[in-house]
C-alpha positions in Angstrom: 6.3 -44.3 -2.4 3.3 -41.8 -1.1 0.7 -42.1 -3.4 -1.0 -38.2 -4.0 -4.4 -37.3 -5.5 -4.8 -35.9 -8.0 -8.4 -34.5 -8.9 -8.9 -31.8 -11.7 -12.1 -30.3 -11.5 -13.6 -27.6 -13.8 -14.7 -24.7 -11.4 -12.8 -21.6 -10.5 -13.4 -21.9 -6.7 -11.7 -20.2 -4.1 -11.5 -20.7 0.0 -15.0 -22.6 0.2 -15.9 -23.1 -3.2 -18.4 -21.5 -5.6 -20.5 -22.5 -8.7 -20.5 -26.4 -10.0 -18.9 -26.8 -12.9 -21.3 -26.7 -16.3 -19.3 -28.3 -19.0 -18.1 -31.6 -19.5 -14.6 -31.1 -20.8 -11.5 -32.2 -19.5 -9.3 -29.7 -17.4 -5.7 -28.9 -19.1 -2.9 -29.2 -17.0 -0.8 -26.1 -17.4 1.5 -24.9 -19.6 2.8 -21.6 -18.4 4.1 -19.0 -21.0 4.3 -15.2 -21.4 2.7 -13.5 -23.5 3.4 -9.9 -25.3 2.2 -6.8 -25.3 0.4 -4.3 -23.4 -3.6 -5.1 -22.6 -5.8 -2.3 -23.1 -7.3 0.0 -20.6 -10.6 -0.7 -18.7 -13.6 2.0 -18.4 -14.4 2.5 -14.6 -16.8 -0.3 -12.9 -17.3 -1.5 -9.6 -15.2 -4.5 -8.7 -17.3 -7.6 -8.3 -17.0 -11.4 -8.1 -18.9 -14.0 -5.5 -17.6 -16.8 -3.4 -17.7 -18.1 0.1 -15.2 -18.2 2.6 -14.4 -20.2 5.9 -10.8 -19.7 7.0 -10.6 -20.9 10.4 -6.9 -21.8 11.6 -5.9 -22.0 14.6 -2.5 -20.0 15.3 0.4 -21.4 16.0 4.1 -20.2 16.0 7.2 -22.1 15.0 11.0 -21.6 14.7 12.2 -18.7 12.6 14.4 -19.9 9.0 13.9 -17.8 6.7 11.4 -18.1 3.4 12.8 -18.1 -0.5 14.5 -15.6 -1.9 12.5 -13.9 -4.0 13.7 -13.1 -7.8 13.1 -10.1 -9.9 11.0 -12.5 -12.3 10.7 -16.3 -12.4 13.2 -18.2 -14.1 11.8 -20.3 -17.7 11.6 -23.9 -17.1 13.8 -25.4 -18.6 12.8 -27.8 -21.8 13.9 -31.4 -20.4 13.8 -34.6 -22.1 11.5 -37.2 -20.2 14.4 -39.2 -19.3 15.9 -35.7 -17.8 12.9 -34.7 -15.9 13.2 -38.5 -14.6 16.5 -38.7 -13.2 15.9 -35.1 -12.0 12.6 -36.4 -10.2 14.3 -39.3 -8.8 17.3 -37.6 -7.5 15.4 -35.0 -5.8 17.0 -32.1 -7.9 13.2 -31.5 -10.2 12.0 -28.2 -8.6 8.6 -26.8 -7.1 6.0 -28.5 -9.6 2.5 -27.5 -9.2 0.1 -29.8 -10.8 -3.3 -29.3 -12.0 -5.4 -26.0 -11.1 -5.7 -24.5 -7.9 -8.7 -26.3 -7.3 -7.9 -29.6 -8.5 -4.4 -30.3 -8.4 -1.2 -31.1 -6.4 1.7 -29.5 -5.2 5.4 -31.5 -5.7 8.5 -30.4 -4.0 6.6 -27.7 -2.4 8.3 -25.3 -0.2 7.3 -24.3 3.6 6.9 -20.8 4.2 7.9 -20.0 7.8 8.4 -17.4 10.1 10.1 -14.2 9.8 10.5 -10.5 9.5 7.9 -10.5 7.4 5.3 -13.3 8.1 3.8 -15.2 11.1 2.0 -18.0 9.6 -0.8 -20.1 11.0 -0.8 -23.2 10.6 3.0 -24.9 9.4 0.6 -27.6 8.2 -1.2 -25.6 5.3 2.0 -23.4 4.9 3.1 -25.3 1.8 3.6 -23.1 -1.5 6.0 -23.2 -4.5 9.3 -21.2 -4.7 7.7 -18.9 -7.0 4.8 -18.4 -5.0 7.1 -17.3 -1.6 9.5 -15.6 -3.4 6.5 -13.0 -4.8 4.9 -12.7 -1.5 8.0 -12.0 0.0 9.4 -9.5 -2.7 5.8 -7.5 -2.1 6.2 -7.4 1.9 10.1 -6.4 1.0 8.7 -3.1 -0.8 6.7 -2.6 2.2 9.3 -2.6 4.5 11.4 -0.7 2.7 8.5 1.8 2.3 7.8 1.9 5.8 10.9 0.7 8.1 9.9 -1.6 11.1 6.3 -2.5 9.7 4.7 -5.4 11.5 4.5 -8.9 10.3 1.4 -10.0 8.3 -0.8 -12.9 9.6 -0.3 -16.1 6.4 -3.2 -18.3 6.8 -3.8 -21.2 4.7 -1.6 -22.0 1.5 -1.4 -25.5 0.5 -0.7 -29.0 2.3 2.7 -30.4 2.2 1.7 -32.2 -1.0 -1.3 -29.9 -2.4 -4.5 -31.3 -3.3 -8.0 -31.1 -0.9 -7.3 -28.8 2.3 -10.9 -28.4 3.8 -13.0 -26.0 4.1 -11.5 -24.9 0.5 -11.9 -25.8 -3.0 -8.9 -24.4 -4.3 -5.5 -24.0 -2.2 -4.9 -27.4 -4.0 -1.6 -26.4 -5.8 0.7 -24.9 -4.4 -0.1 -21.0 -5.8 -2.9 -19.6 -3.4 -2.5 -17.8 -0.7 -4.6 -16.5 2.6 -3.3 -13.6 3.7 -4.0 -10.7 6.4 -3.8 -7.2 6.6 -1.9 -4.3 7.7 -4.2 -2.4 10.9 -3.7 0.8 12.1 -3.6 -1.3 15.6 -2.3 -4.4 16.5 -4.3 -7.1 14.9 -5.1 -10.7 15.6 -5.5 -13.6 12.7 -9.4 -13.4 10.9 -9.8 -9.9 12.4 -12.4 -8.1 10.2 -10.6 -5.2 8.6 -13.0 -2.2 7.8 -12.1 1.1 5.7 -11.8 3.0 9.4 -9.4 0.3 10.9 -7.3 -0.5 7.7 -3.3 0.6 7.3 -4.4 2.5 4.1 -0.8 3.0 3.3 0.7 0.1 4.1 -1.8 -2.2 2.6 -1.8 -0.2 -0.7 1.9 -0.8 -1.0 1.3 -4.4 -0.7 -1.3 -4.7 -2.7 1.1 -2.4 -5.3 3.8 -4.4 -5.4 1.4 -7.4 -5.9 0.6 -6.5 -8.9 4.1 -4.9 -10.3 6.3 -7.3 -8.7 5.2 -10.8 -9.3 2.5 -12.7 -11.3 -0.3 -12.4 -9.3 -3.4 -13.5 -11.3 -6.3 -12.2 -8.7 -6.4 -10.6 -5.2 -9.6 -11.4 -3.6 -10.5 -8.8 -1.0 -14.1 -7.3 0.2 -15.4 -4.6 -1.6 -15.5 -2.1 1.2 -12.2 -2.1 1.4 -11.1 -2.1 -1.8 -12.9 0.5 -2.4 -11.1 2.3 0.5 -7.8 1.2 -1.2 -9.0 2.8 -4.6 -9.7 6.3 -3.5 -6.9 6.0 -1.1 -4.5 5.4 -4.5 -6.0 7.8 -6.3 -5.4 10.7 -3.6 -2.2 9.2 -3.9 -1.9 10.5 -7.2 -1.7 6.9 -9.0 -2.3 7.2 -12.6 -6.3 6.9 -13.0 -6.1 4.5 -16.1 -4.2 2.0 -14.4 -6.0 1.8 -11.5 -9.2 1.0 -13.5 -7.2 -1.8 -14.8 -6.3 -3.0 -11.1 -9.8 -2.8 -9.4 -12.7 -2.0 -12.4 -14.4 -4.5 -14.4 -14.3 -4.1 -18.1 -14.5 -6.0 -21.8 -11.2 -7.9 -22.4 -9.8 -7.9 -19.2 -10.7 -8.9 -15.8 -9.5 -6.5 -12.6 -6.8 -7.7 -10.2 -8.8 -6.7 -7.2 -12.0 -8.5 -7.0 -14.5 -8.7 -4.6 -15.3 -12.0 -2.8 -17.7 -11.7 0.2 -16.4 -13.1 3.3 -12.9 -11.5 2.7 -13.1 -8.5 5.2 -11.0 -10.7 7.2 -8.2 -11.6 4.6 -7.2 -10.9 1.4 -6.6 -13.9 -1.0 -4.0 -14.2 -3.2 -4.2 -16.7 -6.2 -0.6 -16.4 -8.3 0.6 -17.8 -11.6 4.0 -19.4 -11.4 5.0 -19.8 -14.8 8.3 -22.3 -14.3 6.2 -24.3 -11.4 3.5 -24.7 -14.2 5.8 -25.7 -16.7 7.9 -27.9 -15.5 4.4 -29.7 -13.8 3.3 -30.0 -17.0 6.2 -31.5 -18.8 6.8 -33.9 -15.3 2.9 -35.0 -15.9 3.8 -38.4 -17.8 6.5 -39.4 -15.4 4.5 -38.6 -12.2 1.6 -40.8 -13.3 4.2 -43.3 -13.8 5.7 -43.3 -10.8 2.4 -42.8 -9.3 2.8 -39.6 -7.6 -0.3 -37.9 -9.3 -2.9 -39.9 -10.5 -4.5 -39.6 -14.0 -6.2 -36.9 -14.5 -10.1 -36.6 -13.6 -12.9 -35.5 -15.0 -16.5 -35.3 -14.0 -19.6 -34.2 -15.4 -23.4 -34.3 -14.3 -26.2 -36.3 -15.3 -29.8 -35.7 -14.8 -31.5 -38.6 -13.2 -34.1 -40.1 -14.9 -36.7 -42.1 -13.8 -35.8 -45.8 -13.3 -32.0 -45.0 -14.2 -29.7 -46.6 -11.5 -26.1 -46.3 -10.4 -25.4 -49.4 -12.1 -27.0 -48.1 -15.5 -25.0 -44.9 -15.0 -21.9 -46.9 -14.3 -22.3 -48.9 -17.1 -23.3 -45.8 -19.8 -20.5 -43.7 -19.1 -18.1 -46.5 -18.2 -17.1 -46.3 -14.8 -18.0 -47.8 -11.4 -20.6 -47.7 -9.1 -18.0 -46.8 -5.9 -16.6 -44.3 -8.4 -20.1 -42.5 -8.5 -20.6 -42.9 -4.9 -16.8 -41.1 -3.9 -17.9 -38.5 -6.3 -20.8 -37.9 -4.6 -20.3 -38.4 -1.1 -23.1 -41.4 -1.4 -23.2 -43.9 1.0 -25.5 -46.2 -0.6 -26.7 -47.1 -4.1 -30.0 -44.9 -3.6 -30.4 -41.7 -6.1 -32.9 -39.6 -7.0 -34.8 -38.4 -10.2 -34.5 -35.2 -11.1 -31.2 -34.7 -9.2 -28.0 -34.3 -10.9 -25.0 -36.4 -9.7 -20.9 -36.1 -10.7 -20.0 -38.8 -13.3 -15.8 -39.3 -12.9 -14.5 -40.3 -16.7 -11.0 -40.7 -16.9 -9.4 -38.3 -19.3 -6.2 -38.4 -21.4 -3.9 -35.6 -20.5 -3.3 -32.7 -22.8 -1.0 -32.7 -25.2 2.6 -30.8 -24.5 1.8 -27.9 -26.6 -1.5 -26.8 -24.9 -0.1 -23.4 -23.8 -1.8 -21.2 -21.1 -0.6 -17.9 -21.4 1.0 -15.5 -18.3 0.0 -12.1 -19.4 2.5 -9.4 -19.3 2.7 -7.6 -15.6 0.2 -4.4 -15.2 2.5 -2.0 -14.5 1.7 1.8 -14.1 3.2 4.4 -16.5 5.2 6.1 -13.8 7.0 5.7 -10.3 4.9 5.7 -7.2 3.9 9.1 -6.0 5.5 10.0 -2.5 4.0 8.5 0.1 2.7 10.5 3.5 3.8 8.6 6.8 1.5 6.4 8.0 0.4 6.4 11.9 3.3 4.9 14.3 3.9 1.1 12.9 1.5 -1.6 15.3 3.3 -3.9 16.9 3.7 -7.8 15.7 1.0 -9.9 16.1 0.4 -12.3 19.1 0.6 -15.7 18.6 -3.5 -16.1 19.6 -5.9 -15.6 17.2 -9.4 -14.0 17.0 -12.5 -16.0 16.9 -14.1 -15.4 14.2 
């Protein structure tokens, strides 16, 4: 039986990655809830957040099924015995499972988005999600399309790999709930174009972005801040409530915004979403997948400050591990380190316990319907199957 990796590392890091971790506790798989109430409102900031990016898939198209039906809201996993979630496992009737964190983790059972009305993806290869995950990207396009008849299909770049876990050049994508995603033009627009405030389908990318955030989970939406500040006044002349768009796009104490900005996504926006039955059901599955050895035990690493005269056999033998351990972690290809420099130590970590519970905040929802919407310029056509250089 394929054997999958299963890495849980401690950043937050989207597309290329961002800072190293800075703590030494273990990662917690999952355990996807929702929780009550409203969340208060934001005061007005500027969006910020700071990461790299190097999307760079070649296109490629591919025969048209459809994607998953979307749902209204994701159904609870259910609470299964291990024997159940076994059998279930074994017989191929489990579900989407996605393991870990978006940037250490693994995707089970995944789903291939494909081509249709709505999408053109890629790459098939990195065009793996959960059910949840398609079935919120496509219930957002739906609203455009039904906003704005005969809209054009939006590029899908990477997602996950048929089994999740490292998909270069990115740190997360790992599990099954990111998402690379283009945008609407007011022309006809290749893969990785760079989208500027001038070039942009304001109304067509507002509406996605919209139903984003009212229709599904969506935990972040990574998009330049040129442009999402292009989307914010846009809204607002809209006549969107002021309050909640604070809570969409400013920064504030208590609550993070939606929108963020990540530099190097004037080309795409990314889409990070929670799935709160793929989570779930992961995290109940955990025990039997390690026994079947479809996920390996979960990893942690943290970092030790050389000291003079320490070697990788002294480290090994201090924190309990192995010298070829170190070296993996590290991308070392021999037993030489340095003083001063700080090197990943993989421990092996017990996983959490079935009541560590990570929360899916209620849905940011706007106190009213959406104002009328003016019609945008003549719909582009659908994109070509060759993509930009970037």
């Amino acid at each position: 039986m394929r054997r999958w990796l299963f890495l849980v590392s401690l950043g937050t890091g989207l597309c290329t990655g961002c800072a190293r971790p800075s703590t030494s506790e273990p990662s917690q798989l999952p355990l996807a809830t929702r929780a009550p109430g409203p969340t208060a409102v934001l005061p007005i900031a500027r969006p910020s957040a700071s990461i790299e990016s190097a999307d760079r898939s070649q296109a490629a198209v591919f025969p048209p099924p459809v994607v998953a039906v979307a749902s209204e809201a994701s159904t609870p996993a259910p609470e299964l015995s291990r024997q159940q979630i076994e059998e279930r496992l074994l017989a191929g009737t489990l579900g989407c499972l996605s393991v870990g964190k978006p940037n250490g983790g693994a995707l089970v059972n995944g789903v291939q988005l494909t081509r249709s009305d709505y999408f053109e993806p890629v790459d098939p290869k990195s065009s793996w999600g959960t059910d949840e995950t398609l079935a919120y990207l496509e219930a957002a396009a739906r609203k455009v399309h039904e906003a704005f008849p005969n809209s054009p299909r939006l590029w899908v770049g990477d997602i996950s790999r048929e089994q999740g876990g490292r998909l270069s050049p990115h740190r997360s994508h790992q599990s099954g709930r990111d998402v690379d995603i283009g945008y609407f033009y007011e022309q006809p627009g290749a893969w990785y174009r760079r989208a500027t405030p001038s070039n942009l389908d304001l109304p067509r990318t507002w509406a996605f972005v919209r139903a984003l955030v009212t229709e599904t989970d969506v935990e972040m939406i990574f998009i330049d801040h040129t442009l999402s500040r292009a989307l914010w006044r846009y809204a607002e002349d809209l006549g969107e409530d002021p309050a909640w768009l604070r809570r969409v796009f400013a920064t504030g104490s208590g609550e993070q915004p939606l929108v963020r900005h990540a530099r190097g996504h004037a080309t795409h926006m990314h889409v990070r979403f929670r799935n709160p039955r793929a989570e779930r059901l992961a995290r109940q599955a955990y025990p039997v997948l390690v026994k079947h050895e479809l996920v390996d035990k979960v990893q942690v690493y943290r970092y030790h400050r050389v000291q003079r005269g320490e070697t990788l056999g002294k480290l090994a033998k201090r924190y309990g591990t192995t010298v070829r351990a170190i070296q993996r972690a590290n991308g070392l290809r021999s037993n030489v380190i340095q003083a001063k420099q700080s090197y990943k130590i993989p421990t092996s970590a017990a996983p959490g316990t079935t009541d560590s519970v990570s929360l899916v905040p209620p849905r940011r929802l706007p106190p009213s319907e959406p104002p009328p919407r003016p019609a945008p310029n003549p719909p582009a056509a659908p994109p070509t199957p060759t993509p930009e250089s970037p």
